[in-house]
N, C-alpha and C positions, 0 to 999 in steps of 0.2 A: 315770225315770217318764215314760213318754208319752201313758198315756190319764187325764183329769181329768174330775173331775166338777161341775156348776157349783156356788160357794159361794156367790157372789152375783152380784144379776144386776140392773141398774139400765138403764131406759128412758130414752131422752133426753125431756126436757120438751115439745117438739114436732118433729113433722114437718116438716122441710126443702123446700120449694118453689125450687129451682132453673133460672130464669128464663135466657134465652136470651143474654144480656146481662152474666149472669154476679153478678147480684143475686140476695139471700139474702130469700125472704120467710118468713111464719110460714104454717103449714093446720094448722091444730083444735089448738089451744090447749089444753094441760096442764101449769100450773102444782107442783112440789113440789118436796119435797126427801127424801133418805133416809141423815140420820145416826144409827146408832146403833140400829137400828130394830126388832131380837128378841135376847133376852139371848144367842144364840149369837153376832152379832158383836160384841156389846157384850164379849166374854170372846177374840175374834181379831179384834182391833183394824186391823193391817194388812189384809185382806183386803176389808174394808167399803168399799163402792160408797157413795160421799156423792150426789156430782150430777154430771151430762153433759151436756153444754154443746157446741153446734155455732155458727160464725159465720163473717160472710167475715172473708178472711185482707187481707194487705196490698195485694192488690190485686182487683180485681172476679171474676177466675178463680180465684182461692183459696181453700179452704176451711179451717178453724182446725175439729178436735175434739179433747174438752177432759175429760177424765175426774179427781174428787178422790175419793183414799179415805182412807181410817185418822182423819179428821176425829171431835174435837179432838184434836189433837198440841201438849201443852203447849208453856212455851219451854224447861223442862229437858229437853223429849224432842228438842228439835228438832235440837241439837247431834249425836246419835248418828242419829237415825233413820232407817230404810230402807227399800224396799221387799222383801214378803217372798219370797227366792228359791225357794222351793217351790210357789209359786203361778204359774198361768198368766192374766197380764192379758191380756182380749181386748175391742179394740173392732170392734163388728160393725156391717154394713152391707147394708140390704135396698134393692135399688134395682130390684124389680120389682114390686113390691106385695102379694105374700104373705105376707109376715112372718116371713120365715125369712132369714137370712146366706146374701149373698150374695159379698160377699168379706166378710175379716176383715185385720185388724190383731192380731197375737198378739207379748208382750212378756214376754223372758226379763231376768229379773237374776241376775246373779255378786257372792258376796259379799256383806256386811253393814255396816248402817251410811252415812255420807252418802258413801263411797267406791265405788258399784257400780258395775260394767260393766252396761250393758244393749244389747240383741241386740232390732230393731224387723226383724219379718218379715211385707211385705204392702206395700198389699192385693193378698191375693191370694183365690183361693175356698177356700174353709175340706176340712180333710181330711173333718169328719161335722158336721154340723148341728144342735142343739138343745144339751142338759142336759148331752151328753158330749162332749166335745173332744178332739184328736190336736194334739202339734206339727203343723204344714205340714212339709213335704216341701223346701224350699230352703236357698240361701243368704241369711246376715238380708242386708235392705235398706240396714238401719245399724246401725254397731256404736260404740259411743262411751264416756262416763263420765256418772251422772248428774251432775243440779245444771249442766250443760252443756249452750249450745248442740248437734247434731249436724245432719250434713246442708248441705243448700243451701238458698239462699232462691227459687233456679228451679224444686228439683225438691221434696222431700219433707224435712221440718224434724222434730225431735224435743226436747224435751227432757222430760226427765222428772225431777222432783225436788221439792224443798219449794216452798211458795208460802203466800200469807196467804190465808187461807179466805176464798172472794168469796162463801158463802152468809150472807145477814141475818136475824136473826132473835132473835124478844123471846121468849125462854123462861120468863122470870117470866109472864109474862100468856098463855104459852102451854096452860102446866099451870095456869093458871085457867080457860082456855076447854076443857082435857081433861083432868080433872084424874085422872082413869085411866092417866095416860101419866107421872104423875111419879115420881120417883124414890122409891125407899123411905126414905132417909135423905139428908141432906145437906141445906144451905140453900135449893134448889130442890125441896125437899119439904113445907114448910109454907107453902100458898096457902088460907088459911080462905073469902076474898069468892072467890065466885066471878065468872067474864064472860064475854062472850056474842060480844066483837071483839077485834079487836089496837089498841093505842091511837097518837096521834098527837100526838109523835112516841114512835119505839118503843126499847128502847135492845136493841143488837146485843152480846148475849151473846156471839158469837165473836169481839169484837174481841180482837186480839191474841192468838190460837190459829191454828194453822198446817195444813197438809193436805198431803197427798204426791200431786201430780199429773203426769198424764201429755198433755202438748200434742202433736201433731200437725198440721201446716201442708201441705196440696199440694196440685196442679193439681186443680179439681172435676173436670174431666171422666175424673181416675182412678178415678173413683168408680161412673162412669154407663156404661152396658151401651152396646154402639157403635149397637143403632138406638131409643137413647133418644127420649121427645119433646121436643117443646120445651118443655116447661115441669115436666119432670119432680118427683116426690117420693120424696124418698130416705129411712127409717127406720134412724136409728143409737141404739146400745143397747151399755152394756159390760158386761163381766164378770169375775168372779175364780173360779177353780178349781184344785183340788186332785186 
């Protein structure tokens, strides 16, 4: 299978501001998150874009992107779990301001369960642009095992595997401020009082639920076209396709 079509498709929270200096700042601010979000992913669990996350890395030229899907992953799932190898994970990358990929990151797995080979190819410029996607045309960048470091820490880092789901969030009092959004059956289906905020303090329903994410660590200026400005803004955004 080489051409996919996108299944899901998740925007990073904000706009990366890329300072000369090699500091991370925020431009236009958009807070959310996207677990679970139309009964089609709710039924392909792996494939679900949760949240994306961009930050500097270990040191001021570094930048850390940060993809969780398939969120909640019990802890009896979390034993077997894996990324699904018919899917094509891509994170993309707009660093001229159009809103289209301009390079990509695209991630192959082999095999099933916490045992997978996985195949990081990028960035590079993507083979077609938008809703449809082609493997790239190379050799992968890194090839590794998940649940494992890969990679350098000078050049391009990988790891991709389980992690404790870093999104917070009070669900009890969330399906009382929407309560349109709650479940048909189960214990977080009967909220009678309704409300109108989240309360303080709040209690974090995904404590102790796991997610299968994909980190990425490298040089920022792999990222930035060679007559970048100096204070450039870069747009990153992942995806899962079939």
């Amino acid at each position: 299978m080489s051409r996919f079509k996108t299944f899901a498709s998740r925007r990073m929270a904000f706009a990366l501001a890329l300072a000369a200096a090699g500091a991370v700042g925020v431009a236009g601010a958009l807070r959310a998150s996207d677990h679970q979000d139309t009964p089609e992913v709710e039924i392909a669990q792996l494939p679900d874009i949760n949240d994306v996350y961009a930050f500097p890395g270990v040191t001021s030229d570094r930048l850390v992107l940060a993809v969780t899907t398939a969120s909640p992953v019990t802890p009896s799932q979390s034993a077997t779990i894996g990324f699904d190898p018919n899917v094509l994970y891509q994170v993309k990358v707009d660093n001229d301001g159009d809103n289209l990929e301009d390079l990509v990151f695209q991630l192959r797995f082999r095999g099933k369960g916490r045992n997978q080979q996985v195949e990081l190819f990028g960035p590079v410029e993507p083979t077609q642009v938008g809703s449809f996607n082609s493997y790239v045309k190379q050799e992968p960048t890194l090839r590794g095992m998940t649940n494992s470091m890969v990679g350098t820490s000078s050049g391009i880092q990988l790891y991709a595997g389980l992690f404790d789901d870093p999104f917070f969030i009070d669900l009890q009092q969330f399906f009382r401020i929407v309560p349109d959004r709650r479940p048909s059956r189960g214990p977080l289906s009967k909220f009678p009082d309704p409300a109108t905020s989240f309360r303080n303090p709040g209690k974090d329903f995904l404590r102790g639920f796991n997610a299968l994410g994909i980190v990425i660590e490298l040089p920022e200026d792999m990222l930035l076209p060679a007559n970048a400005a100096t204070d450039p803004a870069i747009g990153i955004w992942a995806t899962t396709s079939r």
